[in-house]
C-alpha positions as protocol buffer text, in pm:
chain_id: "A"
residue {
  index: 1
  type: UNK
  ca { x: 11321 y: 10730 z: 10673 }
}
residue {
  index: 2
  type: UNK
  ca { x: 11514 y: 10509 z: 10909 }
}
residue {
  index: 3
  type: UNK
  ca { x: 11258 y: 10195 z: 10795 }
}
residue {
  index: 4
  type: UNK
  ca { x: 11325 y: 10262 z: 10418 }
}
residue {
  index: 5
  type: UNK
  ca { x: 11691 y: 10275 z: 10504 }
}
residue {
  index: 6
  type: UNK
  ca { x: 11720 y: 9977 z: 10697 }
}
residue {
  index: 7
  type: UNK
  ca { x: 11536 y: 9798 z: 10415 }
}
residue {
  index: 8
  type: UNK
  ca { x: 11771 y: 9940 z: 10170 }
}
residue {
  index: 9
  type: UNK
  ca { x: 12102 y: 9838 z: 10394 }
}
residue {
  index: 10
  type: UNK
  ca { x: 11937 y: 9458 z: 10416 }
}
residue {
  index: 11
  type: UNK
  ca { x: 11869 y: 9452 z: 10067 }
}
residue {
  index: 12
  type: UNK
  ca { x: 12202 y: 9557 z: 9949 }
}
residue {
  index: 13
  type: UNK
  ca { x: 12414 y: 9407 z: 10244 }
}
residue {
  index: 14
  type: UNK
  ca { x: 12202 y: 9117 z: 10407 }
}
residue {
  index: 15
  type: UNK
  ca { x: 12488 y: 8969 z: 10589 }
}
residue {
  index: 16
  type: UNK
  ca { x: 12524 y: 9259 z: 10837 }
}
residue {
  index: 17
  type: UNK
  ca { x: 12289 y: 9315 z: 11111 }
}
residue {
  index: 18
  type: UNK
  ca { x: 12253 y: 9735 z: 11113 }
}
residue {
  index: 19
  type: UNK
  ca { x: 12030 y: 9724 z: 11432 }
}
residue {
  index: 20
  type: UNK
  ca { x: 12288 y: 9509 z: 11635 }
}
residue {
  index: 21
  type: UNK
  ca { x: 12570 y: 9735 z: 11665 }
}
residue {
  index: 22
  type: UNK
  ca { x: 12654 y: 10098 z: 11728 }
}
residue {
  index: 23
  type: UNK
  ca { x: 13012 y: 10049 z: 11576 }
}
residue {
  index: 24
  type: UNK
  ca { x: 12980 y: 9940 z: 11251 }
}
residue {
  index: 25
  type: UNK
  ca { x: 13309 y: 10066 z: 11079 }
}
residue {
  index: 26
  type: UNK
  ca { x: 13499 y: 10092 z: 11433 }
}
residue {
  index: 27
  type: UNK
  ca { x: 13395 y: 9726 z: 11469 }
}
residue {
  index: 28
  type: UNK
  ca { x: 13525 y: 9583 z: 11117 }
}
residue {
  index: 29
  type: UNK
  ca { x: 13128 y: 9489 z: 11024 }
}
residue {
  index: 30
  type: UNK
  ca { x: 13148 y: 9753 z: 10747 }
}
residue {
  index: 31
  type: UNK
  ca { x: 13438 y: 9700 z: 10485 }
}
residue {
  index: 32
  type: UNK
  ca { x: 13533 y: 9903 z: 10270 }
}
residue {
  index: 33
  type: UNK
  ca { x: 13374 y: 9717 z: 9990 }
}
residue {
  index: 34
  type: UNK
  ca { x: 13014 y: 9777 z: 10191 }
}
residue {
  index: 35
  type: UNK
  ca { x: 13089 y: 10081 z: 10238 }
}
residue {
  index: 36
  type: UNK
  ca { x: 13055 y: 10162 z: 9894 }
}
residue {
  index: 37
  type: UNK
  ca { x: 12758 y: 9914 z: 9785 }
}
residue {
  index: 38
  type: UNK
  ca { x: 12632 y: 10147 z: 10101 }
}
residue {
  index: 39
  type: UNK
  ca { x: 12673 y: 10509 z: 9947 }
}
residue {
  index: 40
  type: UNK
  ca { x: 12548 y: 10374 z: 9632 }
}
residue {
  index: 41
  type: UNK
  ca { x: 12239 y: 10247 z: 9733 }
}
residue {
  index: 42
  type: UNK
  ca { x: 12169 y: 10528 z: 9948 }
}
residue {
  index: 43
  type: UNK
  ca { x: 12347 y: 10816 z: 9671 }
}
residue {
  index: 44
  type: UNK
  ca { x: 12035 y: 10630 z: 9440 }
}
residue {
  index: 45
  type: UNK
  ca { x: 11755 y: 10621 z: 9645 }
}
residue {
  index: 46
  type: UNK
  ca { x: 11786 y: 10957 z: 9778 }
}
residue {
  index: 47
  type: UNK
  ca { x: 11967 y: 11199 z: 9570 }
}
residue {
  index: 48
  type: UNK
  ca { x: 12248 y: 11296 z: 9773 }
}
residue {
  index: 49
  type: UNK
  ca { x: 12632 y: 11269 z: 9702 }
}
residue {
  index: 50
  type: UNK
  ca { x: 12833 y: 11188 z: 9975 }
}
residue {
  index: 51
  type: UNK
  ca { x: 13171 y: 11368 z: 9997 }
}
residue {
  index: 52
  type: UNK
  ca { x: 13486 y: 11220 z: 10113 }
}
residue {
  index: 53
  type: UNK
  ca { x: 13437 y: 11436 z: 10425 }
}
residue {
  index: 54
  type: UNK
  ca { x: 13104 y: 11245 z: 10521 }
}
residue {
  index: 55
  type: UNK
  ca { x: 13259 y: 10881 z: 10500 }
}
residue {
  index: 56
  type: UNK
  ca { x: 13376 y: 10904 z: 10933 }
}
residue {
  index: 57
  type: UNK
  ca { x: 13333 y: 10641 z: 11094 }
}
residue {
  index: 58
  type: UNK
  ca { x: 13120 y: 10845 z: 11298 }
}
residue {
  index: 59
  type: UNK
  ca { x: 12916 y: 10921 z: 11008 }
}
residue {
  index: 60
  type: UNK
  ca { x: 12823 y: 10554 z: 10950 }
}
residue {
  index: 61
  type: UNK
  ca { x: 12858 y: 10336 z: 11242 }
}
residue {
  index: 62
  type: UNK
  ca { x: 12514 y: 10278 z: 11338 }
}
residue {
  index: 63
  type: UNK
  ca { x: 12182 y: 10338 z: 11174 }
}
residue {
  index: 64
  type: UNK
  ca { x: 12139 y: 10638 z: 11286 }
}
residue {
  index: 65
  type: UNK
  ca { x: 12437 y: 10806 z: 11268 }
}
residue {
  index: 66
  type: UNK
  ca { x: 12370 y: 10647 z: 10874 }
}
residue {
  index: 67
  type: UNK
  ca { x: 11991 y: 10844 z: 10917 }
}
residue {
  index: 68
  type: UNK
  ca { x: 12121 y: 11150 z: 11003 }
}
residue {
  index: 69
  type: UNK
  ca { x: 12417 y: 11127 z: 10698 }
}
residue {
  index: 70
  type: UNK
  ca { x: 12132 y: 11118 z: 10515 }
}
residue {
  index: 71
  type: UNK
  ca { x: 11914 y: 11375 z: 10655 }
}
residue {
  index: 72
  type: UNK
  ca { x: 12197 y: 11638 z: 10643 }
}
residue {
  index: 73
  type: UNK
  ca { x: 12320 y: 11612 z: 10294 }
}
residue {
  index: 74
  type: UNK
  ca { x: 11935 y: 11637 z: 10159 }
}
residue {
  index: 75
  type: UNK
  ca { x: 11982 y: 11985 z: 10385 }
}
residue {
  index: 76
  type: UNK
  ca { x: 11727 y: 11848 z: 10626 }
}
């Protein structure tokens, strides 16, 4: 899952690096306008709604805090 993500994330967002940092949101890389191309792509490609409650920073700083986002709202 975390390769089909990543793949996603570059397709949608190619200017940000999503291996290279740990801090994504609490770094500025992820604006708000990514953020939402972001949920989108991943809202389509896996069926899962994200809530206001899921969009932390913690939540989507790194890859796999993205993964396990993911993994959680499919109930997984």
């Amino acid at each position: 899952m975390k390769e089909r993500i990543l793949e996603i994330l570059a397709d949608a967002l190619p200017q940000i690096d999503f291996t290279a940092s740990d801090s994504l949101v609490d770094d500025g890389i992820l604006d708000s306008l990514s953020i939402v191309t972001l949920v989108s792509e991943l809202s389509l490609e896996y069926g899962v709604v994200f809530d206001m409650e899921e969009l932390t920073p913690e939540n989507l700083n790194s890859i796999d805090a993205i993964v396990e986002t993911v993994k959680n709202l499919q109930g997984n």
